[in-house]
C-alpha positions in Angstrom: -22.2 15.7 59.0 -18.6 14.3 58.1 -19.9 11.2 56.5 -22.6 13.5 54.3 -19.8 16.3 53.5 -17.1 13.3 52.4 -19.8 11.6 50.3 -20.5 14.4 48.9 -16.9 15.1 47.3 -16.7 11.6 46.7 -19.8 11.7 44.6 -18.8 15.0 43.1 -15.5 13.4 42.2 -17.0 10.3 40.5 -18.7 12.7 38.6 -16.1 14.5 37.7 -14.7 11.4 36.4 -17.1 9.6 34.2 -17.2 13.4 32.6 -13.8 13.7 31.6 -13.9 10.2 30.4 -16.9 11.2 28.3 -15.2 13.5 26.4 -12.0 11.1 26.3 -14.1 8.5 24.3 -15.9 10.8 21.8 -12.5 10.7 20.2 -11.8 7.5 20.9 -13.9 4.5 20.1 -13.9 1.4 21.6 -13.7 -1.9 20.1 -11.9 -5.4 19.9 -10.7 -7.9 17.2 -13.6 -10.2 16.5 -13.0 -13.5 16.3 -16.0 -14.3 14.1 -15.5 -13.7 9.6 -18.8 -12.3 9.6 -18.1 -9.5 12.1 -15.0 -8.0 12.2 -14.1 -4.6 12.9 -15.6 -1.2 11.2 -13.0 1.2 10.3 -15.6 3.7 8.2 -19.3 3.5 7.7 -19.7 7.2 6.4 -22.3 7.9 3.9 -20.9 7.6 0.3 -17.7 4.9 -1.4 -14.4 5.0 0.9 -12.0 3.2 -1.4 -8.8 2.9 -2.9 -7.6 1.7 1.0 -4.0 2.1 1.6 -2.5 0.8 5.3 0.8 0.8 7.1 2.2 -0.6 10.1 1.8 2.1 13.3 5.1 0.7 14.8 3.5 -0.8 18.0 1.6 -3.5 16.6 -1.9 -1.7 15.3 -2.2 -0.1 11.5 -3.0 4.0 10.1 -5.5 3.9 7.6 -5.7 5.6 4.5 -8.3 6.0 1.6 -10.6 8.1 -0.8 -13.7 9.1 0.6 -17.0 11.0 -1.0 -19.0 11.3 1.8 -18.9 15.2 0.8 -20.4 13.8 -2.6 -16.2 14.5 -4.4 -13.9 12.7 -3.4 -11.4 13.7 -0.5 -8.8 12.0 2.0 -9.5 10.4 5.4 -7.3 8.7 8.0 -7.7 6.4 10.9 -5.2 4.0 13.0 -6.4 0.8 14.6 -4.2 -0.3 17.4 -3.3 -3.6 18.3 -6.5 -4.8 20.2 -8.8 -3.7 17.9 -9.1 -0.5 19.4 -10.0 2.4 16.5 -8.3 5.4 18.2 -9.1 8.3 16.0 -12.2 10.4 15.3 -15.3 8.1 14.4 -15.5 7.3 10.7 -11.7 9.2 10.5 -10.0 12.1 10.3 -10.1 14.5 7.6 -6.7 14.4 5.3 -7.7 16.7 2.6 -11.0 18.3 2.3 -10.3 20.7 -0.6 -13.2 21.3 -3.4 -13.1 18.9 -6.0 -11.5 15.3 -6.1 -8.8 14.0 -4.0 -7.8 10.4 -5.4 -5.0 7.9 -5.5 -3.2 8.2 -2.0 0.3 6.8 -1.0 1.6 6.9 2.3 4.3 5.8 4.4 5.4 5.8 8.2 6.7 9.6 9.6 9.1 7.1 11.8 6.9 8.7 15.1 4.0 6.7 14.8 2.4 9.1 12.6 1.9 8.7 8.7 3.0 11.0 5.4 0.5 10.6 2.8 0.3 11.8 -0.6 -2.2 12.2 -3.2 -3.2 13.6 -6.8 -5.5 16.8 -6.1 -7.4 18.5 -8.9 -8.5 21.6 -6.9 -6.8 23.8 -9.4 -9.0 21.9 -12.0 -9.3 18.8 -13.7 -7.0 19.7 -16.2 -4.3 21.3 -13.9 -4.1 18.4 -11.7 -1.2 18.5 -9.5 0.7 16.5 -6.3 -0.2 17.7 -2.4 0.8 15.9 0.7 0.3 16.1 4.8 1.5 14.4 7.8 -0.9 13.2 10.5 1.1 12.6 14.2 0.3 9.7 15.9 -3.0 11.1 17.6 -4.4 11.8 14.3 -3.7 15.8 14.4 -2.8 17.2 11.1 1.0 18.8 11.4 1.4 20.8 8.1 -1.1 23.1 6.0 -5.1 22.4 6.6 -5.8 20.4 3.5 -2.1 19.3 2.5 0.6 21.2 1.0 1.8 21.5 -2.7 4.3 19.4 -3.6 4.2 20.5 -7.6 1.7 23.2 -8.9 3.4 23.1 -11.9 1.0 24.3 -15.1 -0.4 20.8 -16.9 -1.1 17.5 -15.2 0.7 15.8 -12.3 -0.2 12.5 -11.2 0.4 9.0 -10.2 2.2 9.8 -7.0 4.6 6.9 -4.9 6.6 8.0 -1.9 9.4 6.3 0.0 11.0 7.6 3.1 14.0 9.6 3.1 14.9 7.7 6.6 14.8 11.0 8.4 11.3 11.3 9.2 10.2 13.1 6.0 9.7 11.5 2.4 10.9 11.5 -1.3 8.0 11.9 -3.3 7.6 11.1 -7.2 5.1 11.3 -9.6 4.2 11.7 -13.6 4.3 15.0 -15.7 2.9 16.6 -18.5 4.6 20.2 -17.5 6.3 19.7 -21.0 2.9 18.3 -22.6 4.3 14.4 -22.2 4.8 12.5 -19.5 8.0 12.8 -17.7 8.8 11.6 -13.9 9.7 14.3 -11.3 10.6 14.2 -7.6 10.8 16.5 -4.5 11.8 15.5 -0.6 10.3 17.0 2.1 11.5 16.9 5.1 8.8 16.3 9.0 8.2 20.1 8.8 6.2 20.1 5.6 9.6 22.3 4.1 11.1 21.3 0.1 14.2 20.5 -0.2 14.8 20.0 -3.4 14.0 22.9 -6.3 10.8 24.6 -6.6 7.9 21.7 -8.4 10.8 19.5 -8.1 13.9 18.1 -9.8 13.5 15.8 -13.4 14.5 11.8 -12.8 13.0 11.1 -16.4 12.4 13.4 -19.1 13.2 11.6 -22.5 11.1 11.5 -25.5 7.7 9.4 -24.8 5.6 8.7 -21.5 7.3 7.3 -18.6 4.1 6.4 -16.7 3.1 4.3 -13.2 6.5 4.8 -11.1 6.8 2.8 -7.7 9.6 4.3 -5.6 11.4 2.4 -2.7 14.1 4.0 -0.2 18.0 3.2 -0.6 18.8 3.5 3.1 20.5 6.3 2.5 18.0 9.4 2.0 17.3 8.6 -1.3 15.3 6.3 -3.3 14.9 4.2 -6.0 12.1 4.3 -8.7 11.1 2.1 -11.4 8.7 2.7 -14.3 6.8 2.1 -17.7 8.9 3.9 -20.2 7.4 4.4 -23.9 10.5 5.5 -25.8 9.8 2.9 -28.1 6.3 1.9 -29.5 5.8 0.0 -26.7 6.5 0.0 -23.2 9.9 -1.2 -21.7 10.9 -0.9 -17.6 13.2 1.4 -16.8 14.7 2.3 -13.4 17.0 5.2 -11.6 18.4 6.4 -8.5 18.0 9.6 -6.7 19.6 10.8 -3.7 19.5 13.1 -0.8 20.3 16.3 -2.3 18.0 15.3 -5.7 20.8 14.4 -7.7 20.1 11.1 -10.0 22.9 8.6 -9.6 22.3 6.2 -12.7 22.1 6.5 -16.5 21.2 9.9 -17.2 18.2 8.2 -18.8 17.6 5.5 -16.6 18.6 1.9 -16.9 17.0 -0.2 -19.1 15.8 -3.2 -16.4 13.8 -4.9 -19.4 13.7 -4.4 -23.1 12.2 -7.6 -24.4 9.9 -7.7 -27.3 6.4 -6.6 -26.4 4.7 -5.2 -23.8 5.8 -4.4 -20.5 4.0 -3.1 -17.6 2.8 -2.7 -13.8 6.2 -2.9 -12.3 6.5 -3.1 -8.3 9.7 -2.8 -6.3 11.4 -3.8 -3.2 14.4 -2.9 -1.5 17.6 -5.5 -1.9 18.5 -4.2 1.6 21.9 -3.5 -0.3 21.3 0.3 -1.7 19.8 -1.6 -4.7 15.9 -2.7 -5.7 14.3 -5.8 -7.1 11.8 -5.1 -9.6 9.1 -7.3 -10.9 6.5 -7.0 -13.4 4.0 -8.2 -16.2 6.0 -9.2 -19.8 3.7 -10.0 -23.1 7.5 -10.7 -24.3 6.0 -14.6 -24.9 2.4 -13.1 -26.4 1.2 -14.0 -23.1 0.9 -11.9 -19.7 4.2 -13.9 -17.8 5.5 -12.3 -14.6 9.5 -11.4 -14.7 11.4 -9.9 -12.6 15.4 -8.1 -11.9 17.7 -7.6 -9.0 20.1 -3.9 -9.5 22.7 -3.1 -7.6 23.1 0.4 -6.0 25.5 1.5 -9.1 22.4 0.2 -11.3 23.9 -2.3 -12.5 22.1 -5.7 -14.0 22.8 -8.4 -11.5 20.0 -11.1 -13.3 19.7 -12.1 -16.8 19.4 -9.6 -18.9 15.6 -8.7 -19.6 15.1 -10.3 -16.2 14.4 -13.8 -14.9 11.4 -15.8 -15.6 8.8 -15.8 -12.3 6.1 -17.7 -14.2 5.7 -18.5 -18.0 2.6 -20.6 -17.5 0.2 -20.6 -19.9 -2.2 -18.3 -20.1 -2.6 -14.8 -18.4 -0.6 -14.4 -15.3 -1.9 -10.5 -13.7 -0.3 -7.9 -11.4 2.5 -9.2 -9.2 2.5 -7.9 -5.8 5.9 -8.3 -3.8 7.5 -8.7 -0.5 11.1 -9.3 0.8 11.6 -12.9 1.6 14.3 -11.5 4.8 17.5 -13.0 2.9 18.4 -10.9 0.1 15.4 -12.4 -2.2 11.6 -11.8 -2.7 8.5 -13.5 -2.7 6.0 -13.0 -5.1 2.3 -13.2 -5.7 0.1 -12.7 -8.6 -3.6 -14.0 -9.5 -3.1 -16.7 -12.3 -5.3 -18.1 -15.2 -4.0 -21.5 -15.8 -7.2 -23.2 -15.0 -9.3 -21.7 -16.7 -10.4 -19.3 -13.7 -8.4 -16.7 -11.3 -6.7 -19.0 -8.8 -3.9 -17.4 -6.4 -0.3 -18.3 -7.2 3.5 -17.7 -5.4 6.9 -18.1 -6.2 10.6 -16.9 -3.7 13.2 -16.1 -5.8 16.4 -16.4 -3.8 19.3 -13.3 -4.2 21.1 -15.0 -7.0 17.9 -15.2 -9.4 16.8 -18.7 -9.0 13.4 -19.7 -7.9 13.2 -21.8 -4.6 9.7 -23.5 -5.6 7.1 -25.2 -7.5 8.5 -24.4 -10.9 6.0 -21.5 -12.6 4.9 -21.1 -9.3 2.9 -22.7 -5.6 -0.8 -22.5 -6.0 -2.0 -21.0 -2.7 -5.9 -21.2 -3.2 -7.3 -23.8 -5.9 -11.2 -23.1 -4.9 -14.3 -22.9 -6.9 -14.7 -19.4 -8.1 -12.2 -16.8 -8.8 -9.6 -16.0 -6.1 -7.8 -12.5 -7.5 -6.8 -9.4 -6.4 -3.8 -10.7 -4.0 -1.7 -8.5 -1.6 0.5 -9.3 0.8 3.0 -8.7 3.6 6.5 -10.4 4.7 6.0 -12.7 8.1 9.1 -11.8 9.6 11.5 -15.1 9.3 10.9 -15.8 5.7 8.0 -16.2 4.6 4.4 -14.4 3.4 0.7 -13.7 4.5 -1.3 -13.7 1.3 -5.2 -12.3 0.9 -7.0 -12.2 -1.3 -10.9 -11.7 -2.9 -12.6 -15.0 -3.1 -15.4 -15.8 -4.2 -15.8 -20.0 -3.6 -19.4 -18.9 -1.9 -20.4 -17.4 -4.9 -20.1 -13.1 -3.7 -16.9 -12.1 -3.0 -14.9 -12.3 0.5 -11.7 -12.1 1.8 -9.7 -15.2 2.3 -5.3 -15.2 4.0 -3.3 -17.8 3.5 0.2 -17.9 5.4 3.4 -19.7 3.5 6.8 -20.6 4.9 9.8 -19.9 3.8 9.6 -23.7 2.3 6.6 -22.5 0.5 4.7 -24.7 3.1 1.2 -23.7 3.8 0.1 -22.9 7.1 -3.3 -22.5 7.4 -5.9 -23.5 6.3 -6.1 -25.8 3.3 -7.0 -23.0 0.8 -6.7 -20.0 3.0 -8.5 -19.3 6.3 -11.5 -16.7 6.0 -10.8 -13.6 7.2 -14.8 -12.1 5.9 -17.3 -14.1 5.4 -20.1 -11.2 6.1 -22.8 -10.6 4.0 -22.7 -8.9 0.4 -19.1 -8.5 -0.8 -15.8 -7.5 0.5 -13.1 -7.0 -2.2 -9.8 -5.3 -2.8 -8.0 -5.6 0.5 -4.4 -4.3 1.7 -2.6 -5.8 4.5 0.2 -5.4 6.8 2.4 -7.2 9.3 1.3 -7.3 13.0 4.9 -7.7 14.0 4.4 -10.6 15.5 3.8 -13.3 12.3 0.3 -12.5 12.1 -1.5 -10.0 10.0 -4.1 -6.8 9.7 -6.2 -7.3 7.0 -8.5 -4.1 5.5 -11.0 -4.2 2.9 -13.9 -2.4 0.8 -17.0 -3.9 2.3 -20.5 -3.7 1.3 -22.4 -5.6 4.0 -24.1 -1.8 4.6 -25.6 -1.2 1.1 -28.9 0.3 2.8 -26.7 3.0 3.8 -23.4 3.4 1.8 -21.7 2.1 -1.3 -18.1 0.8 0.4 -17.3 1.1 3.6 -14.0 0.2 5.1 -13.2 -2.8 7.5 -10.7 -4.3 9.0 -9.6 -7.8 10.8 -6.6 -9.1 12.8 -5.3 -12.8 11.5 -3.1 -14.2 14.0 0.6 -16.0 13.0 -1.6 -19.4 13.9 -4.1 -18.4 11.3 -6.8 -17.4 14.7 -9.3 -14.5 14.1 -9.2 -11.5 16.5 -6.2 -13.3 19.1 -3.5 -11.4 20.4 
């Protein structure tokens, strides 16, 4: 009778058990880093595109998630983190940002410094004429913490778009964006602090408002509570960079206008930024200053002053086109820079480090990284953590595209692969990948992925690339 009565709670406790760990995994699925290209690791197979993927670091080796999503038929905001063994630890398919009628598009995000994520975006439920700027915060369980659907940031009457964020290095974020309150484009800005509360004026506080557009800002923090932006200014008849300072309180700290980071002849454009790590920015960018797309870029101080040639320094003057610089710091006071590159005749993928004094540290006009048949383009990339870069890219050497890394030294030294080591080789076409740093020299690598075209138009995956160039090891 003993025996049968103790069996019986033992059996009802086992029970009991595989029950509660039932419901544990319907919220958190199960998986592992493949080490096979052709398999890798689902992040969203909804119905519908998820696109326009943006991913940052979680803080303990995995990566959050972010991108536009029309399983709903418009588009809308979704969210998942990956941890560091491949485990996807949010609802299946992600969590809901934004669901809102009408399109959601163009999110930018950055760490909440608690494991959790601040994302922006540019939200036309008020009309696709009254577009305007909303953000959230997901904690690190994937549990929205302000508003259901994101709060405003500017509901200003007109268009606002083209949102960038940086943090203010107290858990909440400087947000900026373009303007048409005043029927042109002008750049305003707002902080907000973990609690979803403004800080700064109501619809924010002007960094830009002089005659013509100033369009496509990229922000970066001054590690100080405030930030510095960069943009496309069209004062003149054609577009110039432009940069200013902001700080804590919303007060700019430049040139009333902004500085004037490069005024060369011709066109100007797609400017990216990093922090100096000395309250100042680098900014680089495409220049048709040679009637040619070249790649330039400038190092200012935090008193915005011009610490490079003026107009900026030559990156590349190659001929032909040289396209949209992405750009990393190289850990010294420098950067390393990418960019996809048509001096063959074809997209190949090309590099340069500039060191803090201006001067570039290899191959003059810049190292080719990947030489293959086909067009390697569409390159982003992440610092390694002791000086050096993990580049991906799309390549399509096997005819449809896939997604090829590449990891360079601080030397410029390759080391992988000759060419870059595949990261997908699945079937169809993956394209248009972000990555980030594993913390450990390696990489996460996430991409738009059409291997499921029976049932969806993109769907999201993701990969882990090891510091020794290894698929799926820890």
């Amino acid at each position: 009778m003993y025996k049968s009565v103790k069996l019986q709670n033992y059996l009802t406790a086992y029970a009991a058990m595989i029950f509660f760990s039932i419901i544990f995994l319907q919220n958190y699925v199960l998986a592992a880093w493949s080490a096979s290209s052709q398999m890798n690791t689902a992040i969203c197979t909804a119905s519908g595109q998820q696109s326009a993927i943006q991913v940052i670091s979680d803080g303990t080796g995995g990566a959050i998630i972010v991108w536009e999503d029309t399983r709903n038929v418009h588009f809308d905001i979704f969210a998942q983190r990956i941890d560091a063994k491949g485990n996807v630890m949010w609802e299946e398919n992600g969590v809901p940002v934004c669901l809102a009628e009408e399109n959601q598009k163009l999110p930018k995000i950055i760490s909440d410094g608690a494991g959790g994520v601040i994302i922006t975006w540019h939200d036309l439920r008020s009309g696709i004429t009254n577009s305007d700027i909303y953000a959230q915060r997901i904690d690190v369980n994937g549990n929205p913490m302000w508003k259901t659907d994101g709060i405003p940031v500017c509901d200003e009457i007109n268009e606002q778009d083209s949102p960038c964020i940086a943090t203010d290095s107290a858990g909440g974020a400087i947000i900026i964006w373009q303007d048409s309150r005043t029927n042109y484009d002008d750049l305003y800005a707002q902080r907000i602090n973990n609690n979803g509360e403004m800080l700064w004026e109501k619809n924010g506080v002007p960094v830009c408002w002089v005659f013509g557009a100033q369009s496509a800002p990229v922000t970066v923090d001054d590690g100080h509570g405030g930030a510095i932006v960069a943009w496309q200014d069209f004062r003149k008849s054609y577009a110039d960079i432009y940069a200013q300072r902001i700080d804590g309180s919303g007060r700019i700290l430049w040139e009333k206008t902004g500085v004037n980071v490069c005024g060369a002849r011709g066109h100007e454009s797609y400017p990216v930024i990093i922090s100096n790590g000395a309250e100042g920015a680098i900014v680089a960018w495409m220049d048709m200053r040679n009637d040619n797309n070249d790649i330039f870029a400038q190092q200012l101080d935090g008193n915005g002053n011009i610490l490079w040639e003026v107009d900026g320094i030559p990156v590349t003057t190659a001929q032909e086109k040289q396209d949209y610089p992405v750009m990393v710091t190289d850990g010294a006071g420098g950067a390393i820079i990418a960019w996809w590159d048509l001096r063959s005749g074809k997209y190949d993928v090309y590099t340069q480090r500039i060191d803090l004094t201006g001067n570039p540290l290899w191959k003059d006009d810049g190292l080719p990284v990947c030489m293959e048949d086909g067009i390697q383009n569409y390159v982003s990339l992440t610092a390694d953590g002791v000086g050096g870069a993990i580049l991906a890219w799309n390549d399509s050497r096997a005819s449809l595209f896939d997604i090829y890394a590449q990891r360079i030294d601080s030397n410029g030294n390759a080391q992988w692969n000759n060419n870059g080591a595949p990261v997908s080789t699945a079937s169809e076409t993956q394209c248009y990948s972000a990555i980030v740093s594993d913390g450990k020299g390696g990489a996460i690598i996430v991409w738009q992925d059409e291997r499921n075209t029976d049932k969806s138009y993109w769907d999201i995956y993701a990969q882990k690339i090891n510091a020794a160039g290894l698929l799926g090891a820890q």
